[in-house]
C-alpha positions in Angstrom: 0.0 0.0 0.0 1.3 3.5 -1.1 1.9 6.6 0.9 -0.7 8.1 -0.3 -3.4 5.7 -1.3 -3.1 5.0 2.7 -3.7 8.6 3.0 -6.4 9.3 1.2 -10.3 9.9 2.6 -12.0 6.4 1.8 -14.7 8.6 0.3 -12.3 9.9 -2.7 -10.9 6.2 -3.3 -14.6 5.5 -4.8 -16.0 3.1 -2.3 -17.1 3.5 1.2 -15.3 1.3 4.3 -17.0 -1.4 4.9 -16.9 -2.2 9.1 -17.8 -6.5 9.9 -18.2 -8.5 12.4 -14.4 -8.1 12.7 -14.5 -4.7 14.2 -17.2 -5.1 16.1 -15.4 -8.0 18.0 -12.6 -6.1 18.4 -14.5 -2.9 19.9 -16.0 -5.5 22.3 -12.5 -6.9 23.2 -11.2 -4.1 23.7 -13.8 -2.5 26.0 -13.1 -5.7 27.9 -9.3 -5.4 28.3 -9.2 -1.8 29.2 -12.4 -2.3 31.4 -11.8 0.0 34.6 -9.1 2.0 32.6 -9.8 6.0 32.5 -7.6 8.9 30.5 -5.4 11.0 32.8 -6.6 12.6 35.7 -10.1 12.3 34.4 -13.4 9.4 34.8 -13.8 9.3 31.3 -13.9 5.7 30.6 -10.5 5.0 28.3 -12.3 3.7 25.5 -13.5 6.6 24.5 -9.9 7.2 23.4 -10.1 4.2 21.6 -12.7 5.1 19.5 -11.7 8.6 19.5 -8.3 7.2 17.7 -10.8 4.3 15.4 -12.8 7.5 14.2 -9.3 9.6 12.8 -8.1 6.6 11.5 -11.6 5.9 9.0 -11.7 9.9 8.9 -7.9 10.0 7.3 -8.5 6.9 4.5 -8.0 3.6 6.9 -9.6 0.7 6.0 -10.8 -1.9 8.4 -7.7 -3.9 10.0 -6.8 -0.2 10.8 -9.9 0.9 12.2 -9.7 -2.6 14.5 -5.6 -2.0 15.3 -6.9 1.8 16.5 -9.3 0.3 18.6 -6.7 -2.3 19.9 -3.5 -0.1 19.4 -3.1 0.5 23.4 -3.7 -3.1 24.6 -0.6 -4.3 24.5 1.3 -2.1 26.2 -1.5 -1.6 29.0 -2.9 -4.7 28.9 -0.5 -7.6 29.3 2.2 -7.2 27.1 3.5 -10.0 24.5 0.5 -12.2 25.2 -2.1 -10.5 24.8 -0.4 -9.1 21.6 0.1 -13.1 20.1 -4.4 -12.8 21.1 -5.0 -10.1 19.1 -3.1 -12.0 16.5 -4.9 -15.2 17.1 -8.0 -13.1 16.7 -7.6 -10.3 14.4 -4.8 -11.3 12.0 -1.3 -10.7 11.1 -1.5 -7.3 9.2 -3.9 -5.8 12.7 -1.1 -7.6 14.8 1.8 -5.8 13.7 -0.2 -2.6 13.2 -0.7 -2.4 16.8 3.2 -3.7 17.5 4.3 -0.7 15.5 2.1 1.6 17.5 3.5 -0.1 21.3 6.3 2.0 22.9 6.6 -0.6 26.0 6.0 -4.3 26.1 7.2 -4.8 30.0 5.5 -3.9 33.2 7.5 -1.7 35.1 7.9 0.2 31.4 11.5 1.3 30.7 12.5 5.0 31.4 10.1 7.8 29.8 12.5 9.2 27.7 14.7 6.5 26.7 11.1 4.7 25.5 10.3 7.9 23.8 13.5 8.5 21.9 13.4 4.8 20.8 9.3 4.4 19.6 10.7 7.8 17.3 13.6 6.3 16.0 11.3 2.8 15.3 8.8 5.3 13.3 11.1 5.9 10.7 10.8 2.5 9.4 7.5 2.3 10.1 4.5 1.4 7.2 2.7 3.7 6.3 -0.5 2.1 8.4 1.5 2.2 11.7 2.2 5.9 10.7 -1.4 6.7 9.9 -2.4 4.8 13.4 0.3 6.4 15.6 -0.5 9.8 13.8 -4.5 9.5 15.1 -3.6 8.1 18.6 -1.2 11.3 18.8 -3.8 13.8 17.6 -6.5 12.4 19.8 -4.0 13.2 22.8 -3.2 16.6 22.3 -6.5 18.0 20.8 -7.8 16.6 24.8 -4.6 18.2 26.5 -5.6 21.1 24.6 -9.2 20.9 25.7 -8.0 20.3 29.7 -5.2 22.7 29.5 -7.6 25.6 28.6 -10.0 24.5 31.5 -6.9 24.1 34.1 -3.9 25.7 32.7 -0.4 24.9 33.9 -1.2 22.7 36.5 -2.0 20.2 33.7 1.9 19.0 33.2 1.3 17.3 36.7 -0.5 14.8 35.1 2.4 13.8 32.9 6.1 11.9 33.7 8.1 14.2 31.7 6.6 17.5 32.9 5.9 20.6 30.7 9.1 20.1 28.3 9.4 16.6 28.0 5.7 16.3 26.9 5.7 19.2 24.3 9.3 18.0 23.2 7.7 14.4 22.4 5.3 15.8 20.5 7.0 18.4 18.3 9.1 15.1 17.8 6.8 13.4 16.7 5.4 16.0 14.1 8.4 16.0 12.9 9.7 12.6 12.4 5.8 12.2 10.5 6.5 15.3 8.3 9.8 13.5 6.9 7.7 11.4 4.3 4.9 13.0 2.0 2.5 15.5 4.1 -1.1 14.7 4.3 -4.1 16.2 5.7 -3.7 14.0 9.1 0.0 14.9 9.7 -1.5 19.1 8.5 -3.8 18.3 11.8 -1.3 17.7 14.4 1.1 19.8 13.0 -1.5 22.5 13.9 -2.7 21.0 17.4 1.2 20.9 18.6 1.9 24.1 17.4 -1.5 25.2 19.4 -0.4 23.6 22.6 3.4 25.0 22.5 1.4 28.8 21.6 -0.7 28.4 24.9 2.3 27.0 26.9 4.2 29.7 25.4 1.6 32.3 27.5 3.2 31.4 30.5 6.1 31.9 32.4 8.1 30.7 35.4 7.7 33.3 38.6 10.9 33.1 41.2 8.4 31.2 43.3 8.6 28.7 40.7 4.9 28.7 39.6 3.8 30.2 36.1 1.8 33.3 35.6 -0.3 33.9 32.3 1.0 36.7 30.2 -1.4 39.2 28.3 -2.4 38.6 25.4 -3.5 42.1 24.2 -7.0 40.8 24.5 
């Protein structure tokens, strides 16, 4: 599969994706491995991130296995590891299997190191298919459009919620955009580009006091 067939809107490809049993199976597995599981800091069930990342993925040209590896993309690394990644390919098939390994930064419980995990999921992205890119790209947008949506109703104090702080998360992610912007630009990549560059502009509003705590500067409005 091309670059840009991958990225394509299903609509403009001439025939609409088609969503089976399959997916509905693996919506229903998943809701049962992450069962209990909530975002950050939040009780919103974590499944709605899962279908928040399922939804991108058929918005930006997936086809089914993708839509199914979205929906499964987090269960390895939160959910058992190894095993439960040779289930989903017992289950779902190879090509959703290794979708969902290309999208796991952590297959151990304690994880390895933030940042050492970090650096090496970015360097394993550059040989990534363009699939696992178009996967990893939703899961990524999905998180920062919702850090953008809590930081505005919270402000600063939302870096608490994260291992790396303030720096290390917005380093990650303009990382990220940029590793994804090395192969042909699409309308999904255009997306986060634009969310990241949001987040950094509202981080950007505030600065550290002596006291250590951050202050909002004006904005002229």
């Amino acid at each position: 599969m091309s670059v840009k067939r991958a990225n394509e809107p299903a609509a403009k490809r001439g025939s609409a994706v088609k969503l089976g049993p399959r997916f509905r199976r693996a919506f229903l597995f998943a809701a049962d491995k992450h069962s209990g599981q909530t975002r950050k800091a939040s009780t919103i069930p974590y499944i709605a991130h899962l279908m928040g990342v399922a939804s991108l993925v058929l918005e930006f040209g997936g086809d089914e296995d993708m839509a199914i590896a979205a929906l499964l993309h987090d269960v390895v690394e939160d959910c058992g590891g190894v095993p439960v990644l040779k289930e989903v390919r017992r289950r779902f098939g190879p090509r959703v299997a290794k979708i969902v390994d290309g999208c796991t930064d952590s297959f151990t419980d304690p994880k390895p190191p933030w940042r050492k995990r970090k650096e090496t999921y970015i360097r394993h992205l550059k040989k990534a298919k363009a699939e696992t890119r178009l996967v990893s790209a939703a899961d990524k947008l999905n998180n920062v459009r919702s850090i953008l949506a809590d930081y505005r109703e919270v402000g600063e104090s939302i870096w608490v919620r994260f291992n790396a702080g303030r720096e290390g998360t917005l380093w990650y992610y303009r990382s990220l955009v940029e590793e994804f912007l090395r192969r042909e630009p699409n309308r999904l990549i255009g997306e986060l580009e634009l969310a990241v560059r949001e987040l950094e502009a509202s981080a950007s509003l505030a600065r550290p006091h002596n006291s250590g705590r951050y202050a909002v500067r004006s904005s002229g409005r």
